[in-house]
C-alpha positions, -999 to +999 in steps of 0.1 A: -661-612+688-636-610+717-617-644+726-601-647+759-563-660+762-573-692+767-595-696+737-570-677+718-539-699+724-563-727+717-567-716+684-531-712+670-524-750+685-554-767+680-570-749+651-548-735+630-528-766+620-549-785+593-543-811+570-534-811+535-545-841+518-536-843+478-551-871+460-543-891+428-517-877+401-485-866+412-484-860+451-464-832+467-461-833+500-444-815+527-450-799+566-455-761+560-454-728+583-472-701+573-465-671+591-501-650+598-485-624+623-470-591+618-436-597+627-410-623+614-413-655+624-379-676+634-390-710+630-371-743+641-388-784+641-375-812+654-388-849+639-378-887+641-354-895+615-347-932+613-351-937+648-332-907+659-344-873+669-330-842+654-335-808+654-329-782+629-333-743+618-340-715+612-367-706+586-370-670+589-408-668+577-417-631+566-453-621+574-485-635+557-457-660+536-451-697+544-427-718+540-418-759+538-399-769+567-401-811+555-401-811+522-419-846+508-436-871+523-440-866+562-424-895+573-428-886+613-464-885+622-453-862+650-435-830+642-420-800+669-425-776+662-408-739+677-415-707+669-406-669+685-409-635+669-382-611+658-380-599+698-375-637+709-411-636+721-430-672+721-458-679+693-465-713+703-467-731+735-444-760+740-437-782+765-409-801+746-370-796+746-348-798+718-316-788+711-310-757+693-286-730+682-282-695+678-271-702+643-283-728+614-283-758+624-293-797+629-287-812+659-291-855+668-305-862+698-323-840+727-304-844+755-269-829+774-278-794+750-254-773+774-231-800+776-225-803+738-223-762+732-259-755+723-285-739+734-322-753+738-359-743+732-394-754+740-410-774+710-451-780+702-460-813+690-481-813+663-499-846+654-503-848+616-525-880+622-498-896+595-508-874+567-488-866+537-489-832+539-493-806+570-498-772+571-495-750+607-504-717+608-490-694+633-509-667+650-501-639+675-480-644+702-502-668+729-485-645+757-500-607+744 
């Protein structure tokens, strides 16, 4: 089956994130990336946190491995989410700016990024519906 670029970008943002949803015992909860490309992914999220937005990366996710970007309880119900390969190339779509650096880093706030000696990327929200868990897969690269 062939998908056009359209029905193919559609698929890493809208289908690939899914829910996690752990019932009963003891919970453990966290926002995941897993990496389903074929080159590194450099991974960066941005999330409320107590009333203030802040940014922060890198996870440098290997291919076909994940990792937990917010560990416990999501306590945003929105997360941003920014991803390129290892050439700098886009994996998701965003239309959100955040803050970010060419080193590790967490940043308050989304504004004046140039002013305050960082750089600054485009971000996809990702609705978790306020579940506990989230887990966002990423595909191939939306632009080829």
């Amino acid at each position: 089956v062939e998908y056009t670029h359209s029905q193919r970008r559609a698929g890493v943002i809208m289908f690939s994130a899914f829910a996690i949803l752990y019932g009963g015992g003891s919970a453990h909860a966290e926002f995941a990336v897993c990496n389903q490309t074929l080159d590194i992914a450099n991974v960066a999220i941005a999330e409320s946190s107590t009333g203030a937005l802040k940014s922060s990366g890198w996870w440098v996710i290997a291919p076909n491995r994940c990792a937990n970007v917010v560990e416990g309880v999501l306590k945003s119900r929105y997360v941003y989410v920014h991803a390129v390969d290892g050439r700098g190339r886009a994996l998701l779509d965003g239309k959100s700016m955040f803050c970010t650096d060419l080193k590790q880093f967490a940043i308050e706030g989304q504004d004046k990024c140039w002013l305050r000696g960082f750089t600054s990327g485009t971000f996809t929200e990702i609705d978790t519906k306020d579940a506990q868990s989230w887990t966002l897969f990423l595909g191939e690269s939306p632009n080829g």
